[in-house]
N, C-alpha and C positions, 0 to 999 in steps of 0.2 A: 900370645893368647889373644884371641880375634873376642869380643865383648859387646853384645848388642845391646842396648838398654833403651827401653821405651819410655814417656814420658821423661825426657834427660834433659827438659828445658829451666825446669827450676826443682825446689822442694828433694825429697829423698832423691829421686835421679840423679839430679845434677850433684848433688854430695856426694853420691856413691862415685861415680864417675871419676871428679874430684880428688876421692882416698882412694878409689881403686889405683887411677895416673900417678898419686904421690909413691904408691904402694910396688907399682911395677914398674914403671918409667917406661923408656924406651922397647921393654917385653912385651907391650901393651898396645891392643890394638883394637879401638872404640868406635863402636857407630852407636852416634847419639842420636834421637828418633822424637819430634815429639812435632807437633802444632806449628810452632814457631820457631821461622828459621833462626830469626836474630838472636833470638835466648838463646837458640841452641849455637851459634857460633860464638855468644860470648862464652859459654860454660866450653867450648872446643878450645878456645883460645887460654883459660884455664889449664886444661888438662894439657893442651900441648908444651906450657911452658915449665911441666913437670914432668917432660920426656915422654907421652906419646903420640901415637901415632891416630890422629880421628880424620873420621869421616861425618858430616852433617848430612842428615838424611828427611827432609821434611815427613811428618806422614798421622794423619789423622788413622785410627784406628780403627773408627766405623768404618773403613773405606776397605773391603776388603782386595781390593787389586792393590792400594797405598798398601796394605801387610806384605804382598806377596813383591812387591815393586823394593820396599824395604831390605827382604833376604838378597835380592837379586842382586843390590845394590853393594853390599856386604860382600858377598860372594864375589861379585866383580872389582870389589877393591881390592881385597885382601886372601878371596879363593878358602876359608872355610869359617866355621862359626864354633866356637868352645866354648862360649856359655850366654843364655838371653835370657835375660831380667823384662818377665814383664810388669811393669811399673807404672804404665799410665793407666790413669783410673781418673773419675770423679765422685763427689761425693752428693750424698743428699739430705736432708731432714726437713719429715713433714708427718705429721697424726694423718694417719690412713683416713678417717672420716672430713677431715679438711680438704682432699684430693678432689677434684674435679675430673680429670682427665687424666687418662693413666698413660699416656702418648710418652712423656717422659719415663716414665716404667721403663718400658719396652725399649726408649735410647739408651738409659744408663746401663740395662743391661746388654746391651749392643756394645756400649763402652767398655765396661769393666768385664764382663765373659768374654761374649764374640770375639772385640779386639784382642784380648790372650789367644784365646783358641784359635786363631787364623792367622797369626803371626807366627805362633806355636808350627801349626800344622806346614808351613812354607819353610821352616827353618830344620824343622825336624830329622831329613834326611842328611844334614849337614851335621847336624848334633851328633845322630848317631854314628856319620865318620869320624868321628872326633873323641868319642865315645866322653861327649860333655856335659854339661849341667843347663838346665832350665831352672828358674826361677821363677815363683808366680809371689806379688806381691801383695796379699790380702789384710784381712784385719782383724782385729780382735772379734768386726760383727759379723764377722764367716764362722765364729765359734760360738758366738753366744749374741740370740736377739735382743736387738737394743730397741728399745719402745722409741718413736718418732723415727726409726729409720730403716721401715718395712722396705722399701726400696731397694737400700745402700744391703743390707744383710740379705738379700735374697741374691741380689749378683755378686755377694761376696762368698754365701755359701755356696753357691754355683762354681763359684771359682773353685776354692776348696772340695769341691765332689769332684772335679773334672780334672785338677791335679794330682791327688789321690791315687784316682784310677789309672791316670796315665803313667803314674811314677811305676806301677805294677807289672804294664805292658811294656815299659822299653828297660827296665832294669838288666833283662839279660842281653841286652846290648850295650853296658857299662855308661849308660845314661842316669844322669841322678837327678832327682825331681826336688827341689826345696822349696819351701812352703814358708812363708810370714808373716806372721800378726803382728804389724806394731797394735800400738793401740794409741792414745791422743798424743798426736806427734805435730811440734809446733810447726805449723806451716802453712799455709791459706787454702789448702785444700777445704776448709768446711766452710770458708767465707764465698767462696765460687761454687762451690754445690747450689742445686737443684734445693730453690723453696714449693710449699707445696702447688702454688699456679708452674711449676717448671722454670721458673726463673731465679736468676742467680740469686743466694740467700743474703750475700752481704755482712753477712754475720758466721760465728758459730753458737750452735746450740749447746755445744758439750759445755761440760766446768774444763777450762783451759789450765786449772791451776794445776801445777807438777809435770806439766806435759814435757816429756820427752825431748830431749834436742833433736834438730835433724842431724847433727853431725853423729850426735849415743845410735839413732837409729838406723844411719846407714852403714857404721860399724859392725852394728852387731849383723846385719846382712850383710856384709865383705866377706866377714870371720866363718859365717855358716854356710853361706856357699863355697868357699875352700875347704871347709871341712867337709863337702857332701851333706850338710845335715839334713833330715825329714822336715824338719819343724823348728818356726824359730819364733816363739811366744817372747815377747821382749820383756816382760813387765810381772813383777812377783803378782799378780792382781791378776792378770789371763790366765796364769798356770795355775792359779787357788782354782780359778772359777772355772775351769773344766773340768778337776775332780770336783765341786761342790754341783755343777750342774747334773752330775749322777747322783750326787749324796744329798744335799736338800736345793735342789730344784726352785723352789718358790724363796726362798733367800739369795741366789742368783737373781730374778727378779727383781727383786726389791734394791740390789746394789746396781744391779744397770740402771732403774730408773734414777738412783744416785744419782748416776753420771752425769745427768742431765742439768740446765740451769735450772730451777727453780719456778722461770716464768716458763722454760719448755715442756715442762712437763703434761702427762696429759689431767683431766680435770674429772 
Protein backbone atom coordinates (compact mmCIF):
# COMPACT_ATOMS: atom_id res chain seq x y z
CA UNK A 1 0.00 0.00 0.00
CA UNK A 2 1.73 3.26 -1.66
CA UNK A 3 0.33 6.26 1.23
CA UNK A 4 0.81 9.93 0.55
CA UNK A 5 0.27 12.07 3.69
CA UNK A 6 0.56 15.79 3.61
CA UNK A 7 1.58 17.85 6.50
CA UNK A 8 3.59 14.41 7.98
CA UNK A 9 6.17 16.66 9.82
CA UNK A 10 4.54 16.85 13.14
CA UNK A 11 1.01 16.94 14.93
CA UNK A 12 -1.83 14.31 13.33
CA UNK A 13 0.36 13.56 10.29
CA UNK A 14 3.19 12.43 11.70
CA UNK A 15 1.03 10.03 14.20
CA UNK A 16 -0.86 8.80 11.64
CA UNK A 17 2.12 7.90 9.62
CA UNK A 18 3.53 6.53 12.94
CA UNK A 19 0.31 3.86 13.51
CA UNK A 20 -0.30 3.52 9.96
CA UNK A 21 4.09 1.96 9.82
CA UNK A 22 3.20 0.14 13.29
CA UNK A 23 -0.08 -1.06 11.71
CA UNK A 24 1.36 -2.35 8.31
CA UNK A 25 5.09 -2.65 8.58
CA UNK A 26 6.96 -3.58 5.63
CA UNK A 27 3.20 -3.58 3.26
CA UNK A 28 3.69 -0.14 3.65
CA UNK A 29 4.64 2.27 1.53
CA UNK A 30 4.84 6.38 2.75
CA UNK A 31 5.68 9.48 1.18
CA UNK A 32 5.73 11.97 3.98
CA UNK A 33 5.18 15.57 2.42
CA UNK A 34 5.21 18.71 4.47
CA UNK A 35 7.53 22.17 4.89
CA UNK A 36 10.24 20.72 6.67
CA UNK A 37 12.74 18.32 5.58
CA UNK A 38 14.38 17.57 8.94
CA UNK A 39 10.87 16.91 10.77
CA UNK A 40 9.99 14.95 8.02
CA UNK A 41 13.17 12.72 8.12
CA UNK A 42 12.93 12.40 11.81
CA UNK A 43 9.15 11.03 11.62
CA UNK A 44 10.76 8.65 8.40
CA UNK A 45 13.30 7.41 10.49
CA UNK A 46 10.29 6.47 12.96
CA UNK A 47 8.24 4.83 10.54
CA UNK A 48 11.06 3.01 8.90
CA UNK A 49 12.22 1.29 12.24
CA UNK A 50 8.70 -0.08 12.22
CA UNK A 51 9.19 -1.81 8.84
CA UNK A 52 8.32 0.70 6.21
CA UNK A 53 9.23 1.70 3.38
CA UNK A 54 9.24 5.97 3.09
CA UNK A 55 10.12 8.36 0.85
CA UNK A 56 10.71 12.24 2.22
CA UNK A 57 9.28 14.62 -0.17
CA UNK A 58 9.68 18.49 0.80
CA UNK A 59 6.67 20.54 -0.37
CA UNK A 60 4.84 23.62 0.59
CA UNK A 61 1.29 23.42 -0.60
CA UNK A 62 0.80 26.88 -1.79
CA UNK A 63 3.15 26.01 -4.48
CA UNK A 64 1.25 24.33 -6.97
CA UNK A 65 4.05 22.87 -9.24
CA UNK A 66 5.66 21.49 -5.27
CA UNK A 67 1.71 19.54 -5.36
CA UNK A 68 2.25 18.23 -8.82
CA UNK A 69 6.29 17.63 -8.23
CA UNK A 70 5.08 15.75 -4.96
CA UNK A 71 2.85 12.88 -7.11
CA UNK A 72 5.61 12.72 -9.44
CA UNK A 73 7.87 11.90 -6.95
CA UNK A 74 5.51 8.98 -5.44
CA UNK A 75 4.84 7.73 -8.64
CA UNK A 76 8.67 7.51 -9.42
CA UNK A 77 9.40 5.86 -6.27
CA UNK A 78 7.10 3.46 -5.94
CA UNK A 79 4.89 3.54 -9.43
CA UNK A 80 1.22 4.09 -7.96
CA UNK A 81 -0.65 5.84 -5.00
CA UNK A 82 -3.73 3.96 -2.88
CA UNK A 83 -4.52 6.49 -0.57
CA UNK A 84 -3.69 10.58 0.11
CA UNK A 85 -4.42 12.11 3.32
CA UNK A 86 -4.67 15.51 2.86
CA UNK A 87 -3.55 16.88 6.25
CA UNK A 88 -1.63 20.04 5.99
CA UNK A 89 -3.43 22.88 7.00
CA UNK A 90 -3.16 25.89 9.22
CA UNK A 91 -5.17 27.53 11.54
CA UNK A 92 -6.38 30.95 12.49
CA UNK A 93 -8.32 33.17 15.06
CA UNK A 94 -9.26 36.60 14.88
CA UNK A 95 -12.96 38.83 15.29
CA UNK A 96 -13.62 39.78 11.75
CA UNK A 97 -13.81 43.68 12.91
CA UNK A 98 -10.14 43.34 14.45
CA UNK A 99 -8.87 42.35 10.70
CA UNK A 100 -7.06 44.80 8.77
CA UNK A 101 -5.99 43.16 5.90
CA UNK A 102 -7.69 40.24 4.45
CA UNK A 103 -4.27 39.30 2.43
CA UNK A 104 -3.97 36.40 4.96
CA UNK A 105 -7.69 35.41 4.08
CA UNK A 106 -6.84 34.75 0.77
CA UNK A 107 -3.28 32.52 2.05
CA UNK A 108 -5.01 30.34 4.39
CA UNK A 109 -7.20 29.67 1.99
CA UNK A 110 -4.63 28.83 -0.69
CA UNK A 111 -3.34 26.57 2.30
CA UNK A 112 -6.02 24.64 3.55
CA UNK A 113 -8.32 24.34 0.01
CA UNK A 114 -6.00 25.05 -2.83
CA UNK A 115 -3.24 23.01 -1.42
CA UNK A 116 -5.95 19.78 -1.00
CA UNK A 117 -7.37 20.49 -4.40
CA UNK A 118 -4.13 20.55 -6.42
CA UNK A 119 -2.52 17.75 -4.80
CA UNK A 120 -5.95 16.05 -5.07
CA UNK A 121 -6.18 16.92 -8.82
CA UNK A 122 -2.21 15.54 -9.65
CA UNK A 123 -2.83 12.37 -7.78
CA UNK A 124 -6.07 11.64 -8.94
CA UNK A 125 -5.44 9.63 -11.88
CA UNK A 126 -3.17 7.37 -9.93
CA UNK A 127 -6.11 6.89 -7.25
CA UNK A 128 -8.42 6.06 -9.60
CA UNK A 129 -5.93 3.07 -10.99
CA UNK A 130 -5.75 1.87 -7.85
CA UNK A 131 -9.26 2.40 -7.33
CA UNK A 132 -8.19 3.99 -3.71
CA UNK A 133 -9.06 6.30 -1.07
CA UNK A 134 -8.54 10.20 -0.61
CA UNK A 135 -8.81 11.69 2.50
CA UNK A 136 -9.37 15.38 3.23
CA UNK A 137 -8.55 16.47 6.77
CA UNK A 138 -11.08 19.11 8.16
CA UNK A 139 -12.63 20.20 11.23
CA UNK A 140 -15.36 20.37 13.35
CA UNK A 141 -15.39 24.47 11.86
CA UNK A 142 -16.15 22.92 8.28
CA UNK A 143 -19.52 21.93 10.11
CA UNK A 144 -20.37 24.48 12.32
CA UNK A 145 -19.32 28.45 12.52
CA UNK A 146 -17.10 29.19 15.30
CA UNK A 147 -17.19 32.99 16.21
CA UNK A 148 -13.32 34.29 15.99
CA UNK A 149 -12.61 31.99 13.28
CA UNK A 150 -14.29 33.51 10.05
CA UNK A 151 -11.14 32.51 8.28
CA UNK A 152 -10.31 29.03 9.50
CA UNK A 153 -14.29 27.92 8.74
CA UNK A 154 -14.60 29.38 5.43
CA UNK A 155 -11.38 27.25 4.03
CA UNK A 156 -12.72 24.44 6.09
CA UNK A 157 -16.18 24.57 4.66
CA UNK A 158 -14.61 24.99 1.47
CA UNK A 159 -12.90 21.89 1.89
CA UNK A 160 -15.85 20.05 2.99
CA UNK A 161 -18.06 21.31 -0.19
CA UNK A 162 -15.22 20.31 -2.66
CA UNK A 163 -14.91 16.79 -0.94
CA UNK A 164 -18.30 16.14 -0.98
CA UNK A 165 -18.78 16.70 -4.54
CA UNK A 166 -15.87 14.96 -5.52
CA UNK A 167 -16.53 11.76 -3.58
CA UNK A 168 -19.80 11.74 -6.07
CA UNK A 169 -17.89 12.05 -9.25
CA UNK A 170 -15.24 9.39 -8.80
CA UNK A 171 -17.33 6.90 -6.87
CA UNK A 172 -17.99 4.82 -9.96
CA UNK A 173 -14.46 4.36 -10.33
CA UNK A 174 -14.31 2.50 -6.73
CA UNK A 175 -12.54 5.62 -5.43
CA UNK A 176 -13.70 6.52 -1.79
CA UNK A 177 -13.73 10.13 -0.64
CA UNK A 178 -13.30 10.47 3.54
CA UNK A 179 -13.97 13.35 5.34
CA UNK A 180 -12.63 14.47 9.13
CA UNK A 181 -13.59 16.54 11.81
CA UNK A 182 -11.56 16.29 14.56
CA UNK A 183 -12.36 18.90 16.74
CA UNK A 184 -9.69 20.41 19.54
CA UNK A 185 -6.93 18.25 19.14
CA UNK A 186 -3.89 18.68 21.37
CA UNK A 187 -1.24 20.07 19.17
CA UNK A 188 0.19 23.46 18.32
CA UNK A 189 -1.64 23.86 15.32
CA UNK A 190 -3.81 27.04 17.07
CA UNK A 191 -0.42 28.32 18.60
CA UNK A 192 1.15 28.87 14.85
CA UNK A 193 -2.09 30.00 13.27
CA UNK A 194 -2.73 33.36 11.80
CA UNK A 195 -3.59 36.33 14.67
CA UNK A 196 -5.63 38.95 13.35
CA UNK A 197 -2.49 41.29 11.89
CA UNK A 198 -1.56 37.63 10.08
CA UNK A 199 0.88 36.72 12.37
CA UNK A 200 1.62 33.78 14.25
CA UNK A 201 -0.85 33.79 17.37
CA UNK A 202 1.36 32.19 19.80
CA UNK A 203 -1.26 31.27 21.78
CA UNK A 204 -4.55 29.24 21.38
CA UNK A 205 -7.91 30.74 21.73
CA UNK A 206 -9.92 27.57 22.23
CA UNK A 207 -10.75 26.16 26.05
CA UNK A 208 -7.85 23.39 25.63
CA UNK A 209 -9.42 21.46 28.35
CA UNK A 210 -10.58 17.54 27.29
CA UNK A 211 -8.79 18.13 24.08
CA UNK A 212 -8.36 15.16 22.13
CA UNK A 213 -4.87 13.19 22.02
CA UNK A 214 -3.15 13.31 18.87
CA UNK A 215 -2.57 9.62 19.03
CA UNK A 216 -7.23 9.11 19.83
CA UNK A 217 -7.18 11.38 16.78
CA UNK A 218 -5.12 9.93 14.30
CA UNK A 219 -6.78 6.50 15.17
CA UNK A 220 -9.81 7.21 14.82
CA UNK A 221 -8.60 8.40 10.88
CA UNK A 222 -6.43 5.07 10.30
CA UNK A 223 -9.78 3.10 11.35
CA UNK A 224 -12.19 5.26 8.89
CA UNK A 225 -10.08 5.24 6.11
CA UNK A 226 -9.79 1.38 5.99
CA UNK A 227 -13.19 1.18 6.58
CA UNK A 228 -13.98 3.58 3.50
CA UNK A 229 -16.04 5.82 5.72
CA UNK A 230 -17.95 9.11 4.40
CA UNK A 231 -17.41 11.01 7.65
CA UNK A 232 -15.51 10.91 10.73
CA UNK A 233 -16.83 13.48 13.39
CA UNK A 234 -14.66 12.34 16.34
CA UNK A 235 -16.28 13.86 19.29
CA UNK A 236 -19.93 13.01 20.86
CA UNK A 237 -20.14 17.09 20.88
CA UNK A 238 -19.77 17.41 16.57
CA UNK A 239 -22.25 14.81 16.01
CA UNK A 240 -25.01 16.51 18.79
CA UNK A 241 -24.27 19.64 17.04
CA UNK A 242 -25.17 18.72 13.52
CA UNK A 243 -28.44 17.52 14.23
CA UNK A 244 -28.92 20.56 16.79
CA UNK A 245 -27.77 22.84 14.12
CA UNK A 246 -31.12 21.84 12.02
CA UNK A 247 -33.07 21.49 15.46
CA UNK A 248 -32.28 24.67 17.51
CA UNK A 249 -29.82 26.60 15.48
CA UNK A 250 -29.21 29.52 18.04
CA UNK A 251 -28.20 27.07 20.98
CA UNK A 252 -25.41 25.72 18.50
CA UNK A 253 -24.40 29.30 18.66
CA UNK A 254 -24.29 29.76 22.06
CA UNK A 255 -22.06 26.47 22.70
CA UNK A 256 -19.45 27.49 20.05
CA UNK A 257 -19.09 30.59 21.49
CA UNK A 258 -18.50 28.20 24.76
CA UNK A 259 -15.69 26.98 23.12
CA UNK A 260 -13.83 29.86 23.30
CA UNK A 261 -11.60 31.25 26.19
CA UNK A 262 -13.53 33.69 28.05
CA UNK A 263 -10.95 36.78 27.25
CA UNK A 264 -11.60 35.38 23.21
CA UNK A 265 -14.49 35.89 23.14
CA UNK A 266 -16.18 38.65 21.17
CA UNK A 267 -17.72 41.70 23.34
Amino acid sequence: MVVIITGASDGIGAELARQWAQREGSKLSLVLAARSADKLAAVAAECQALGARTLVQPCDVEDPLACQALVHAALGAFGSIDVLVNNAGMSAHALFDEVKDLAWYQQLMRINLWGSAWVTQAALPAIKASRGRIVAVSSLAGLLGIPGRTAYSATKFAMTGFFEALRTEVASHGVSVTIAYPGVVNTQIRHRGFNARGEASGHSSMDERGAMSVQTCARLILDGTLARERDIVMTAKGKLGRWLKLLAPGLVDRLALNALKREQRPQ
